[in-house]
Phi, psi and omega in degrees: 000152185290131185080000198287310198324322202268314163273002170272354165298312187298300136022274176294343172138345179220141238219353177270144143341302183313288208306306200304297171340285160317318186300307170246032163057060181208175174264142193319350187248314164297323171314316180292312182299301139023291181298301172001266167322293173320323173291303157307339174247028138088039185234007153220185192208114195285137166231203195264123178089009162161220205208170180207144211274195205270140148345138175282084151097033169208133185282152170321145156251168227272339174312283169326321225253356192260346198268313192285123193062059164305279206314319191296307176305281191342297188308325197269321169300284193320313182279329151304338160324294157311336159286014174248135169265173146273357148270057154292169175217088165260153190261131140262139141273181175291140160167195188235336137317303185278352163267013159276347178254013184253257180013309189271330173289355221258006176260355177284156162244131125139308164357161175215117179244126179266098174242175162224040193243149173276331154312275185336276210319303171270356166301311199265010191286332175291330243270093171305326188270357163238132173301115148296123186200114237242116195235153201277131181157236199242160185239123161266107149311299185312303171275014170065313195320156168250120140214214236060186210284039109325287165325314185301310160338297187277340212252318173304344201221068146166142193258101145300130172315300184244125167232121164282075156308138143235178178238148182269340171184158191238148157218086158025114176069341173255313159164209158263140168269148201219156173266356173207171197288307184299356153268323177293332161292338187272352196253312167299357167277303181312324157323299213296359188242002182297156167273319184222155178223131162244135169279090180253125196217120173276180212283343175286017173236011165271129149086008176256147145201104183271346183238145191264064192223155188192149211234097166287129203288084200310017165148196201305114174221170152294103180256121197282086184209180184271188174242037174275352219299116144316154180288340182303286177306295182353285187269359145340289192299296175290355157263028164264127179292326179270009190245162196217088155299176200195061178258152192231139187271134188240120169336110170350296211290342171257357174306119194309120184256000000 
């Protein structure tokens, strides 16, 4: 296997970039792409300065998922944020981003927020100044999320002004990556009825797709990321005609590696 040195360091404890380097005499640059890859093939979990290794037969939960690249969410939620009037009518998806951008809305007054996340749903539960609405159906715990046709239900008989998605990975021209079919149709739902859709996904999921399911994006949207983005991915994005970034600068010492 590609990589096994690196993962069994990681394995064993170590676990910062540098350390790995050192460890196996190679460069701190070649150790990321490295993790990468180990991350795309669902056998580690990138944290900020290095990797840890991945849960045994289970995907992250939107908990775990909250922890890795904070400061990058945080930004991307902030700029997101700022694209709501108050009178809008917003869609969250489920996700550990978008309840950073339900956090910042939750200081608004006048918003109307549509989710189907258990994050949003509690960032916004106090928030007096936003009409909250909840949409109905099966609760995935892990993935914080609601669905099936309850949901489905609710999500057909209303246009949002804005819908914020997230993602487990984006590719260009291909769609969002989902870890199951039945999140990938839910995210194509919340999409299709939107005025506008941004996608907030920080840069190690640009240019990913780990899992084999995928929710295509129905037409002109917005990406919301950070400026760890490679040149690579860039310019991916910019010879995509529907996609519009939106990177936003996250501090060097915090910045997703």
């Amino acid at each position: 296997m590609r990589h096994q040195g690196l993962l069994d360091a990681v394995t064993d404890g170590v676990q910062r970039v540098e350390d790995l380097a050192r460890e196996l005499g190679i460069s701190p640059s070649t150790v990321r792409r490295g993790l990468g890859e180990l991350e795309r093939a669902g056998k580690v979990v990138r944290t900020h300065g290095g990797a840890v290794p991945a849960p045994a037969g289970a995907e992250l939960s939107w908990t775990q998922k909250s922890l890795r690249n904070t400061p990058a969410k945080r930004r991307i939620a902030e700029h997101a944020a700022a694209l709501v009037e108050d009178d809008h009518v917003v869609l969250l998806d489920a996700g550990s981003t978008t309840t950073f951008v339900a956090e910042r809305l939750a200081r608004r007054s006048g918003p109307t927020v549509v989710t189907s996340g258990l994050g949003p749903m509690a960032a916004l539960h106090d928030a007096e100044g936003i009409e909250l609405v909840v949409v109905g159906g099966r609760v995935r715990r892990r993935r914080g999320s609601i669905v099936g046709d309850y949901a489905h239900g609710v999500l057909d008989r209303i246009t949002p002004h804005i819908a914020f998605i997230g993602a487990d990975g984006l590719l260009p021209g291909r769609g969002l990556n989902c870890p199951s079919p039945e999140i990938a149709a839910a995210k194509e739902l919340q999409m299709r009825g939107a005025r506008r859709i941004f996608v907030v996904a920080d840069s190690t999921k640009v240019g990913s797709g780990p899992h084999p399911y995928w929710a295509v994006v129905p037409g002109p949207y917005g990406l919301i990321t950070d400026d760890g983005i490679g040149a690579r991915e860039r310019e991916a994005l910019d010879a995509d005609p529907a996609c519009t970034p939106h990177v936003v600068a996250v501090d060097a010492g915090t910045r997703p590696q």
